[in-house]
N, C-alpha and C positions, 0 to 999 in steps of 0.2 A: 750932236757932236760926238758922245761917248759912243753912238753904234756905228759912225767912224772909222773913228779907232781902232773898234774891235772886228770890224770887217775883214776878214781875210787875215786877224795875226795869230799867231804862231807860238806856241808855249812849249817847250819840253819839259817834262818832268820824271825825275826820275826816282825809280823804286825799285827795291829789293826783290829779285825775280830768283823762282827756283828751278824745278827742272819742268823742261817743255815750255816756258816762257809762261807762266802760269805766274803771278805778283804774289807774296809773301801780304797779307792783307789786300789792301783795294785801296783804286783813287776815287776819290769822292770830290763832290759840288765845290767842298769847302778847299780841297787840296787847287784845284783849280783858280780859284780865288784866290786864293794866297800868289799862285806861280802869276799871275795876271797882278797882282798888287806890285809884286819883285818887279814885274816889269813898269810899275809905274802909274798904274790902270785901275781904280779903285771898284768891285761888284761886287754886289750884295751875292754870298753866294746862295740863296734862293732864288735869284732871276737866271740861274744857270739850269737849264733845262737836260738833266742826266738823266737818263731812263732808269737808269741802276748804275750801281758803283763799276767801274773797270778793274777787271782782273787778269788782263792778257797787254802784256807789251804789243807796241804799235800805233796808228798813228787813226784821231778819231775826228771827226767835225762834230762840235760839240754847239747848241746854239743857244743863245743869251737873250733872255726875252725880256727888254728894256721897258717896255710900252705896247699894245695891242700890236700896232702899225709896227715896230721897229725889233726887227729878229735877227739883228746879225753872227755868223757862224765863227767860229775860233778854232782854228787847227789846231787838235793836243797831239802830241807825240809824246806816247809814255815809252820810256828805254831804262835798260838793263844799267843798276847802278856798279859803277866800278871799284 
């Protein structure tokens, strides 16, 4: 039921961007996790499969490995905080 939910949804998060859209640190597994809990959605953020931390505003599929069998993908959109 959890890969779901996570099937196709959508998170923004956003961060501290400098020049050339370059992020001011990085998003990470854990940052991810958190913006999926806000939403309601509890993951271990070990079962998030980030090849490396994101450093560039935009928009990523990111995919969440529940179970062998169950891999569903989570659109991140990281943007420019205001």
């Amino acid at each position: 039921e959890l890969g779901r939910l996570l099937g196709g949804r959508q998170v923004t998060i956003k961060a501290r961007v400098g020049a050339g859209g370059t992020l001011h640190g990085a998003v990470t597994a854990a940052d991810i996790a958190a913006a999926l809990e806000a939403d309601g959605i509890n993951v271990d953020k070990r079962k998030i499969e980030l090849a490396e931390p994101i450093h560039e505003i935009g928009p990523y599929d990111v995919p969440v490995r529940l179970s062998k069998d169950v891999v569903p993908v989570v659109k991140v959109n990281i943007v420019a905080e205001s």
